[in-house]
N, C-alpha and C positions, 0 to 999 in steps of 0.2 A: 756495427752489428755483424756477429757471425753468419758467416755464408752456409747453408743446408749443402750436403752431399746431392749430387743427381740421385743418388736411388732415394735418400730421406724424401727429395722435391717429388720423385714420381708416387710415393706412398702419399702424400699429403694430396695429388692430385686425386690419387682412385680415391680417399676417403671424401675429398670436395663434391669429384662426381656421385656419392651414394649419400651427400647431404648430411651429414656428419656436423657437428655443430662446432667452430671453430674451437674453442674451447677444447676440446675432445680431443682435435686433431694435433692440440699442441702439447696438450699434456700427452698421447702416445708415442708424439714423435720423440719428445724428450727420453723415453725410458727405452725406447728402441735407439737411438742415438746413446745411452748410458750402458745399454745390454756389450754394443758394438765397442767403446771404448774399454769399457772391462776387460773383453777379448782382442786386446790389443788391436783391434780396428778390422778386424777379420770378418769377411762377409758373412751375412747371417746363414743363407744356404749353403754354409760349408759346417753350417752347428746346426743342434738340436736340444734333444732332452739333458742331457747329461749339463751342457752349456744356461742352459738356461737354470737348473736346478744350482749350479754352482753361484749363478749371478742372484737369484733369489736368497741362498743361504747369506753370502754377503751380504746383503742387505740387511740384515738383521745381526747378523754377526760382528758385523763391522760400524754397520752406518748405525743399526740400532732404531729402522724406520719402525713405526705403528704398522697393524693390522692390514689398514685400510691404505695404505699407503706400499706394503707388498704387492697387497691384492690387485692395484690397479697397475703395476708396473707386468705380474701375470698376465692379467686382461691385456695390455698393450703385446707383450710378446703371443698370447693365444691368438691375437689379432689377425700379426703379423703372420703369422706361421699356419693360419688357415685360410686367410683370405687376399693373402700377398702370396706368399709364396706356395702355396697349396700343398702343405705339409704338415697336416696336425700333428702339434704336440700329445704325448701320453696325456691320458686321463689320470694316471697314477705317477705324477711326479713327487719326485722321494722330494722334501728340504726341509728346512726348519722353520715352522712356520714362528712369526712375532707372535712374543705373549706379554707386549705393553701393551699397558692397560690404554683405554682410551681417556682422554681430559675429560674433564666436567666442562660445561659449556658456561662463559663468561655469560653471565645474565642481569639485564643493568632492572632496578626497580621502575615502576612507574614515575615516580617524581625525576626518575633520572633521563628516562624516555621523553616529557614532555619538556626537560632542558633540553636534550639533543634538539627539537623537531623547533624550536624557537629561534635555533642559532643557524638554520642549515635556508640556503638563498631557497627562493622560490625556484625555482629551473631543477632543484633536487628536493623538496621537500613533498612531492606528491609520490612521488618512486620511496623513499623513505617510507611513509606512510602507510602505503600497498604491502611492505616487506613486515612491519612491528602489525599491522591492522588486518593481514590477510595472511600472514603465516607464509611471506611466498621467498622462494632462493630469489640471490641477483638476476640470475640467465633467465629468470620464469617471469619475473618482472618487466627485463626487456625485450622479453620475445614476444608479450602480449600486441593482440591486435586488436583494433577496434571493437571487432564482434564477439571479444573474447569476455566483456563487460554486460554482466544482465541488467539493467538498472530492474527490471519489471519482478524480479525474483533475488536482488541487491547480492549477488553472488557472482563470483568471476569463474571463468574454464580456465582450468589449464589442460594445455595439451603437450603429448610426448616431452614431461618432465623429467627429472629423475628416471632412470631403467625404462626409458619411454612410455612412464604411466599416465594417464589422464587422470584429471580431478576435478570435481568445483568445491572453490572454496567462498567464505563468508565476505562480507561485501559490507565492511561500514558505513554506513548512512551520511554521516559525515562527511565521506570525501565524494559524494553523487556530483553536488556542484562543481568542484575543483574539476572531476571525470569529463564533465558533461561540458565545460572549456577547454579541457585538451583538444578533445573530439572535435571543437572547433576549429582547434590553430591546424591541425591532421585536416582535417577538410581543406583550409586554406594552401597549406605544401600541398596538395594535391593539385589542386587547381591550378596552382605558379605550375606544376611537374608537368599536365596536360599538355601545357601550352608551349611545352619543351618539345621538338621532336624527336630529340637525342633518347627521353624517357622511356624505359620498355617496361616499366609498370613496378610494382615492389616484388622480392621473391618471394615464392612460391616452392614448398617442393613438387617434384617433379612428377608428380601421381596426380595432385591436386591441380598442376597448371594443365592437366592435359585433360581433368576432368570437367575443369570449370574455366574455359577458355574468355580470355577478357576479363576474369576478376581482379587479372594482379591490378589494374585499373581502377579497380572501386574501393572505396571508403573503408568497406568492413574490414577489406582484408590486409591493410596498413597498420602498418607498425606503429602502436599507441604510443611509444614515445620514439620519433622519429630524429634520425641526426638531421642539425643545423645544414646539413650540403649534400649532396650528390655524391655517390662513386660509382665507380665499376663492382661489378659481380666480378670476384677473385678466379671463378667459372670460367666465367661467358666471355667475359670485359665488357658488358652490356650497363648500360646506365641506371643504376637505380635509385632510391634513396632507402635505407638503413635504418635500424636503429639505431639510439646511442649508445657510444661505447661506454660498458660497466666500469673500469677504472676512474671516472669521472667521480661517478658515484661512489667509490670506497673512497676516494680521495675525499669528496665532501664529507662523507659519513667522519672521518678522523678529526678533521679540522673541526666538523664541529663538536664529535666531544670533546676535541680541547680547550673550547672557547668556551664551552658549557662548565667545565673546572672537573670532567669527570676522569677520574684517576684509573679507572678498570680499562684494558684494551677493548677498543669497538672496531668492530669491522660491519657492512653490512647484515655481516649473518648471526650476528649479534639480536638484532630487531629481531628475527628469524626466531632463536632461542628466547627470545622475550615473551614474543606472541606465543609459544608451547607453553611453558613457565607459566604465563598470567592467567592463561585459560586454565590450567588445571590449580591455581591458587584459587580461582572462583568457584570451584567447583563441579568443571566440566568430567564430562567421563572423557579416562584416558581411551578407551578406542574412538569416541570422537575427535582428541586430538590428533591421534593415530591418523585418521581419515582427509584431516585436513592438513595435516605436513606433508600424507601421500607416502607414509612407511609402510613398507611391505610387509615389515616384524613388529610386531608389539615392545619387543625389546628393545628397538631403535629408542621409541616414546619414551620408552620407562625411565632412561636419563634425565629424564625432567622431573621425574620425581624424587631422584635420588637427589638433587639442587634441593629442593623442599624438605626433605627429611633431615640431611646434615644442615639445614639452615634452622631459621627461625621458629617455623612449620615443626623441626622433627624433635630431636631431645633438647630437653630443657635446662641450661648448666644448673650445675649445684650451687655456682657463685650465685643465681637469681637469688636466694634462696637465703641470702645472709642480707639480704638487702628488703 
């Protein structure tokens, strides 16, 4: 495994200590580490504007990335440059912004969804479920905590998802039981964790453990799907227990559509685009899916109806039509 730069390691600290969600920290560090190699390895506070605008142009120029995939390599150097190095970047950077289009989103049918959810082990088939039945990303799936499940109003919270937005979403009926035995084995790891002294409770961020002192200790505020062991806080080095790590779950999501015979690529976020897709095939209004995806734009949504329009749903071939 590649060794991080001391300055990359001290960037990933200040982002640990402002709670930063690992995910985040690694996708910055990569594009801040790619800015740095571009410029032949040249410290970043001896660049700026100019530097930065040249390494974005490349990107598109060269590498030929999407939109959203400039954009977030931006966000990483505006990061850096305001809150590392305390240097903002222009507001008016000159480059050439991507004008690839974005992919239509792989969307498997219903029959193809209930082969997936038959072949996938129990240990991954409630997380599945939550993702095609609730419309939720991987990270919002694992980051749920106990109290994040309403059974009394059958709707789940999420919190600081996406752009750190909040939301609740739909809550099928169906998986109340499956829920309401997790909640069980999460009460039990608690109780083993108690009994640990090493235990300093599950995390918490840092606003929240200092508002509600002794929660990281109760039930509500644990990790609804928790890892099998113990670790340290990458922080603190403090003891805690986690949730499970999300590669688990794309792994299972693969294996099992391939047991399942389905030929389309699936990745978790697959379910994802299903759950958008099937609701507006029923007939749902597109800002209620809007509301429950948690898009800021209405045009994020409307990608699921361009799926529907060039499919079955939109024109109707003229070969139908000799038949």
């Amino acid at each position: 495994m590649q060794t991080r730069s001391p300055f990359l390691n001290s960037i990933a600290d200040f982002m640990y200590s402002r709670q930063y969600a690992k995910k985040s920290i690694e996708t910055y560090l990569f594009w801040i580490a790619e800015f740095i190699h571009f410029h032949d390895k040249r410290h970043p506070v001896t660049m700026g504007n100019t530097e930065v605008e040249a390494f974005l142009d490349y990107l598109v120029l060269t590498k030929n990335v999407a939109a959203r995939t400039q954009m977030t390599a931006l966000n990483a150097l505006s990061f850096l440059y305001k809150h590392v190095l305390k240097n903002e970047l222009s507001l008016n950077l000159c480059f050439v912004k991507s004008s690839r289009q974005q992919k239509l989103p792989v969307v498997l049918t219903q029959e193809e969804v209930k082969k997936l959810m038959t072949k996938l082990h129990k240990r991954h088939l409630l997380v599945a479920s939550l993702l095609y039945g609730s419309g939720l990303r991987l990270m919002e799936a694992m980051k749920l905590r106990v109290q994040d499940i309403d059974f009394d109003y059958k709707c789940i919270r999420i919190w600081n998802g996406k752009g750190n937005k909040h939301r609740v979403v739909t809550l099928a009926q169906e998986l109340v039981p499956a829920l309401r035995n997790q909640i069980i084995q999460v009460d039990e790891y608690l109780k083993l964790d108690l009994d640990n002294e090493q235990y300093a409770g599950v995390w918490l961020p840092h606003r929240l453990s200092k508002k509600y002192p002794g929660a990281n200790k109760t039930l509500h505020w644990h990790f609804l799907f928790p890892s099998h062991k113990l670790s340290a806080d990458p922080e603190t080095g403090e003891i805690r227990r986690h949730h499970i790590d999300h590669s688990g779950i794309r792994k299972a999501v693969k294996a099992a559509s391939i047991n399942a015979g389905i030929t389309k690529p699936v990745t978790p976020h697959t379910l994802r685009h299903s759950f958008a897709t099937h609701l507006l095939q029923s007939g749902a209004d597109i800002r209620t899916v809007q509301s429950q995806l948690g898009h800021t734009d209405v045009r994020t949504t409307q990608i699921y109806t361009h799926v529907l329009q060039q499919g079955a749903n939109g024109v109707v071939s003229p070969l139908s039509k000799l038949y």
